[in-house]
C-alpha positions as CSV (number, residue, x, y, z in Angstrom):
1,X,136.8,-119.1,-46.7
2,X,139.9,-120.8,-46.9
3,X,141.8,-123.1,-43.9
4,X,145.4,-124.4,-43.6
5,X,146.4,-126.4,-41.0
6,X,150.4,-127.0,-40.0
7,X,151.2,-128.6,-37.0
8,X,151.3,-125.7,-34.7
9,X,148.9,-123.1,-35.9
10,X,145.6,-123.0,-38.0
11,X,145.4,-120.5,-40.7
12,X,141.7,-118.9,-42.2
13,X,141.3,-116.3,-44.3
14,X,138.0,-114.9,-44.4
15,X,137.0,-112.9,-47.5
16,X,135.0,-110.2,-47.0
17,X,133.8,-107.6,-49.6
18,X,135.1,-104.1,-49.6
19,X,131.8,-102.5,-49.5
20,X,131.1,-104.6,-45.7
21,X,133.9,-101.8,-43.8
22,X,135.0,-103.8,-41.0
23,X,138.9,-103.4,-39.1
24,X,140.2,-106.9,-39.1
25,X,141.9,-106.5,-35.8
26,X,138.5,-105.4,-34.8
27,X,136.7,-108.6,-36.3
28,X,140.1,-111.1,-34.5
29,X,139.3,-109.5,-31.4
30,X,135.4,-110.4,-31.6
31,X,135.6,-113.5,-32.9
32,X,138.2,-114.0,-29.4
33,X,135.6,-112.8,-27.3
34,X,133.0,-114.6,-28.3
35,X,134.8,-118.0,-28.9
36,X,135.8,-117.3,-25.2
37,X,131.8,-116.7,-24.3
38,X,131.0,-119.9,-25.9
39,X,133.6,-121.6,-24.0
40,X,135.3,-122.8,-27.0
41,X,138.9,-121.1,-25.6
42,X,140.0,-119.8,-22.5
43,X,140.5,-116.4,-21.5
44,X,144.4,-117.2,-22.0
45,X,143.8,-118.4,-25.6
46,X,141.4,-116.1,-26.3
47,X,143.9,-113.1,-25.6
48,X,147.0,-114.7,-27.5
49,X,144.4,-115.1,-30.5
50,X,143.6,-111.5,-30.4
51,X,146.9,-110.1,-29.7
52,X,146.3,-109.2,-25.8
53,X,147.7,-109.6,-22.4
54,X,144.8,-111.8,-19.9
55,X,144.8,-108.8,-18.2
56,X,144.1,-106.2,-21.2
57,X,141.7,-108.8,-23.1
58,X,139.9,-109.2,-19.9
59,X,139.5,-105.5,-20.0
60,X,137.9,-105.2,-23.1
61,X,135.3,-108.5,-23.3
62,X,132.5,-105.2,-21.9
63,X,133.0,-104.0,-25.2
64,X,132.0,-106.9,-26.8
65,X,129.1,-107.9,-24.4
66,X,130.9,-110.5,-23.0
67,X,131.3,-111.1,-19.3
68,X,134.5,-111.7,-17.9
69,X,133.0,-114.7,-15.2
70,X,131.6,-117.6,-17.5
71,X,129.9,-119.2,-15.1
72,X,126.3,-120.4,-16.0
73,X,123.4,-119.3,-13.8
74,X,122.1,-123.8,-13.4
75,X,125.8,-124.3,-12.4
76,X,125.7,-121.3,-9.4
77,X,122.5,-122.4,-8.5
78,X,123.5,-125.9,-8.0
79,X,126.2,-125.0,-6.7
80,X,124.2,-122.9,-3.7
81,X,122.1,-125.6,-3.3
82,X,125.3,-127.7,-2.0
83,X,125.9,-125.5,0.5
């Protein structure tokens, strides 16, 4: 793997063998998703990285098994328990 950093983007290239077939818009819009699970980006970021409108990367985090609400289950239990 190989980074470059400038002062307003981040490049990686990832090197992957021919014989492992994966689409690398495929792979851009996975590794979005699930920085965006993690809570590393936002959904805005996320969708610029892969290429997307909020709206249409929104629409495909299902495919991914990503849910669009990032909201762990302690924090809408404590939460409730304020109420």
């Amino acid at each position: 793997m190989k980074v470059a950093i400038s002062d307003t983007m981040h490049i990686i290239t990832l090197e992957i063998p021919e014989k492992i077939e994966l689409d690398p818009r495929d792979t851009v819009k996975f590794l979005a998703a699930k920085l965006y699970e993690a809570g590393k980006l936002s959904l805005g970021q996320a969708a610029e990285l892969a290429g997307f409108s909020k709206v249409a990367f929104a629409e495909i985090l299902g495919d991914y098994g990503v849910s669009l609400i990032n909201y762990p289950v302690s924090d809408i239990q404590k939460d409730a328990s304020r109420i």
